[in-house]
C-alpha positions in Angstrom: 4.2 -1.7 30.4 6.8 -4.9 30.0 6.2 -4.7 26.2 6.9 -0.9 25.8 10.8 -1.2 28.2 11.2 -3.9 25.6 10.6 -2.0 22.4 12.7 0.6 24.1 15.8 -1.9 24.0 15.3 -3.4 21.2 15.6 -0.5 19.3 18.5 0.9 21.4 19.8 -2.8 20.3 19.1 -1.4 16.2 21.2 1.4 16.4 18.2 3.5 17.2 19.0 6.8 19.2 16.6 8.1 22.0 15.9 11.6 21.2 17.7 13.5 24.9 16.2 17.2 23.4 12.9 18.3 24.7 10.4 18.3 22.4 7.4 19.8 24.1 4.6 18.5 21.5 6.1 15.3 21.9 6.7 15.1 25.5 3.0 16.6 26.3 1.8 13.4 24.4 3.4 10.8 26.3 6.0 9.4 23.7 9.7 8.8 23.5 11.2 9.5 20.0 14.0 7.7 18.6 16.1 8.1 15.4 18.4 6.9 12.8 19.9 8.1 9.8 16.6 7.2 8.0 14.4 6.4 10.8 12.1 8.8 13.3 10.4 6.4 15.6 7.8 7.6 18.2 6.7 4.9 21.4 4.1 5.0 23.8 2.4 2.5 26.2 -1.2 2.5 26.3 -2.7 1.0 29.5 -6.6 1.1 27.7 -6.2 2.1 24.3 -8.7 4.1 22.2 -8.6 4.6 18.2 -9.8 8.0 18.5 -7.1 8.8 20.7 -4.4 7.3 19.6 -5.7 8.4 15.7 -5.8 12.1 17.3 -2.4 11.6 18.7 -0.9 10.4 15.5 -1.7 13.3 13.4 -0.7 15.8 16.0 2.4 13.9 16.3 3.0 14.6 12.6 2.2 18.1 12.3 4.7 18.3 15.4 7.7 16.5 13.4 6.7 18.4 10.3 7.2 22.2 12.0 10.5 20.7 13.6 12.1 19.4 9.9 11.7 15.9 11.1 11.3 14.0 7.6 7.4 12.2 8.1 7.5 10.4 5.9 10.1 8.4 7.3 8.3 8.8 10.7 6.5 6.2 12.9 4.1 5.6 15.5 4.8 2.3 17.8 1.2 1.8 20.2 2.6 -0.5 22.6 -0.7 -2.5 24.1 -1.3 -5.2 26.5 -1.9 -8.9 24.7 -5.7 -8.5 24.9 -6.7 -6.2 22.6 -8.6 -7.6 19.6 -7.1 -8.2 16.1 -9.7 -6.0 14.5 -8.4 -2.9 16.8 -4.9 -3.6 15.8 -5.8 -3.8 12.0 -8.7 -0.6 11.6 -6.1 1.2 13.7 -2.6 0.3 11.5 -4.5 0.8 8.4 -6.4 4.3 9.2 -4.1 6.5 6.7 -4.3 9.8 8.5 -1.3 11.1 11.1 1.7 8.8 11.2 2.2 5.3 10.3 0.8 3.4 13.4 2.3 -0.1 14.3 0.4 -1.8 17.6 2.8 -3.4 19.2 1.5 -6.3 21.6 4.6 -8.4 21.9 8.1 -8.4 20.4 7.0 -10.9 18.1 5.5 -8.1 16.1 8.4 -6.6 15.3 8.7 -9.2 12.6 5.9 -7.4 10.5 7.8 -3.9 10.3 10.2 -4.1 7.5 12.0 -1.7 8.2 13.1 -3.5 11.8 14.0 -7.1 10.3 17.2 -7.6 11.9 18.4 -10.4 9.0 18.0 -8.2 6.5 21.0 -8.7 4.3 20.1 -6.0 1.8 20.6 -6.8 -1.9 23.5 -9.5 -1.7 22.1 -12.9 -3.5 23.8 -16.0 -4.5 23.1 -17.7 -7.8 24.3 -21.2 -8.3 23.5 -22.9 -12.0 23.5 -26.3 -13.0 24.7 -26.2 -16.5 27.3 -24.3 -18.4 24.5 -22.4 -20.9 21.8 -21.5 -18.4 25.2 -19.7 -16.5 26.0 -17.8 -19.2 22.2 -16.5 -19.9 21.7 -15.8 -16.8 24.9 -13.7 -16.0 24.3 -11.8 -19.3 20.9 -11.1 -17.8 21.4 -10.1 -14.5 24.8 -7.9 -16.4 21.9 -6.6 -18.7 19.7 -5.8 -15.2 23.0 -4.0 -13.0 23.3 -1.8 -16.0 20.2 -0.7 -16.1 20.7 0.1 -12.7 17.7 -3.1 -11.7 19.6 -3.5 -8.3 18.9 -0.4 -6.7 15.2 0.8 -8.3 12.4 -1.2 -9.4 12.5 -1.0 -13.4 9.4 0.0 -15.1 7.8 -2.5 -17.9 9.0 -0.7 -20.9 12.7 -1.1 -19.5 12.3 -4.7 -18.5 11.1 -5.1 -22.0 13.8 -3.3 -23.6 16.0 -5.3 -21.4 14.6 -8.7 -22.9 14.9 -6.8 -26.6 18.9 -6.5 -25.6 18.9 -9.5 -24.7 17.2 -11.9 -27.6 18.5 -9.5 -30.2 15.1 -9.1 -31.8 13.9 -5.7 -33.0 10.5 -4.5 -31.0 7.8 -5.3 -33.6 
């Protein structure tokens, strides 16, 4: 139960917001929901966990959010567990692909492998330092080349990066 008050504050601690409006589907289950502007986060401590359980729970959980407008696919299922249960629980149950998104949560240490909770994350701010007056150039005309192609924001598909390297050699596509 330590693990689950600690989840709690840590993402009280991320700007997370505990949902204070009853949500009977939600409160019949067991679990706390918290949100974000992008975020819905649903907890709940298992004492003995079972997959078909928690994988029943995680799809009535999402049919719940869906009929209340809650965005699912932003939506997430934290299964706080004591430190004994196996790996091979924690990785059939995160990767069954029905209900929500399930995360099993042992210790605060597995927050590193959410993305989305990575409190260094310093978005898409980078630092390039060159060692030589040409490669500077090139590169800057390159990563210009990228920003204008809007590169910074979405991932470009091949025939734009290609077109990209056309722009930037000069040479006609053959």
């Amino acid at each position: 139960m330590n693990i689950f008050n600690r989840i709690n504050n840590e993402l009280e601690e991320l700007a997370f917001k505990r949902n204070e409006e009853q949500i009977e589907e939600i409160d019949a289950i067991g679990c706390v929901l918290y949100s974000n502007n992008k975020f819905n986060i649903l907890v709940k401590y298992f004492g003995k966990p079972k997959e078909n359980e928690i994988r029943e729970e995680a799809i009535r959980l999402r049919e719940a959010l869906y009929y209340l407008n809650y965005n699912i696919w932003n939506s997430y299922y934290l299964v706080c567990v004591e430190d004994s249960v196996s790996k091979d629980f924690t990785y059939l149950l995160e990767k069954e692909t029905k209900g929500l998104r399930k995360y099993v949560i042992k210790s605060i240490s597995d927050f590193d492998r959410i993305p989305f909770f990575d409190k260094s994350q310093s978005g898409n701010d980078f630092e390039i330092e060159f060692s030589d007056e040409e490669g500077n150039a090139e590169v800057a005309k390159i990563l210009e080349l990228v920003k204008r192609n809007n590169g910074l924001e979405t991932n470009l598909t091949n025939q734009k990066v290609n077109e990209i390297i056309q722009e930037f050699t000069g040479e006609e596509e053959s």
